[in-house]
C-alpha positions in Angstrom: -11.0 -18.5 -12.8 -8.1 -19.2 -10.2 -8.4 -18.3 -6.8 -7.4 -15.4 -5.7 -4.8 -14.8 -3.1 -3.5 -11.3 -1.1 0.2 -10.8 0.2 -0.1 -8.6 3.0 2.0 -7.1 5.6 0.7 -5.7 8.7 -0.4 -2.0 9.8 0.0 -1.9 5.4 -3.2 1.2 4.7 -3.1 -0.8 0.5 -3.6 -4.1 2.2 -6.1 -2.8 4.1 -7.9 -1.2 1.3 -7.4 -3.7 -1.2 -8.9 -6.3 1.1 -12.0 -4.3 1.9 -12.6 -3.5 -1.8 -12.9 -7.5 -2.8 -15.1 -7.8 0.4 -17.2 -4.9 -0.7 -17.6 -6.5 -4.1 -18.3 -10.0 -2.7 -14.6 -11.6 -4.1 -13.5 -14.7 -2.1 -9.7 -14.4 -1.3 -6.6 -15.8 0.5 -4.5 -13.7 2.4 -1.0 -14.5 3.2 0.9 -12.4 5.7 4.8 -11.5 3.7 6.1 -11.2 7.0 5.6 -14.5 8.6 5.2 -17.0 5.4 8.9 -16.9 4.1 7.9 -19.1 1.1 5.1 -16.5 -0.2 7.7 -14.0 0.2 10.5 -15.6 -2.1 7.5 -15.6 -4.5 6.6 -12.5 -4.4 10.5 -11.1 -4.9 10.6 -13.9 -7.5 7.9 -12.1 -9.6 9.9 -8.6 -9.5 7.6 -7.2 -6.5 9.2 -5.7 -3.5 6.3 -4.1 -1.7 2.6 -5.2 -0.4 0.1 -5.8 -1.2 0.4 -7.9 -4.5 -2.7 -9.6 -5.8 -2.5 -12.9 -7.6 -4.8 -14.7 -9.6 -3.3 -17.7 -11.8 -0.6 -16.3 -14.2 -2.0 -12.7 -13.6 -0.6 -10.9 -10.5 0.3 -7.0 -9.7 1.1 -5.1 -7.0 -0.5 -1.7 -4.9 -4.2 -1.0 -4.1 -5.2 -0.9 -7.8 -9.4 -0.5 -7.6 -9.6 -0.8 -11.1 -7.7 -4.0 -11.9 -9.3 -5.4 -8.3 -13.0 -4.9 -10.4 -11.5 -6.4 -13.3 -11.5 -10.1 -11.0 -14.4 -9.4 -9.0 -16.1 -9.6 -12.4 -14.0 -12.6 -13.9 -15.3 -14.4 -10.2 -18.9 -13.4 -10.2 -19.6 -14.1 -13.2 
């Protein structure tokens, strides 16, 4: 399994909650701040997203506080 890395912006409440759901479930994760890395951010347009937080993991990525695609990698990671 890749590693799994968090855009974020700040005072973003889906950041926020997408972050504490992989720390509730134990998930290891990078977080990159959108608003001061300028490279993430071409990446993220790049790959059709144009809000926070998107969630990557390899070749899979998406976009928003999405709890059950978020428990979909915490099992690929703790397993």
């Amino acid at each position: 399994m890749s590693s799994i890395t968090v855009y974020t912006k700040p005072a973003c409440p889906q950041c926020d909650a997408t972050k504490r759901h992989l720390t509730k479930k134990g998930v290891e994760f990078e977080t990159v701040d959108l608003t001061v890395d300028t490279e993430a951010r071409d990446l993220v347009t790049s790959l059709g997203y144009m809000s926070a937080p998107v969630v990557k993991s390899g070749d899979a990525h998406f976009s928003g506080f999405r709890p059950d695609r978020l428990d979909k990698l915490a099992e690929l990671v703790t397993v």
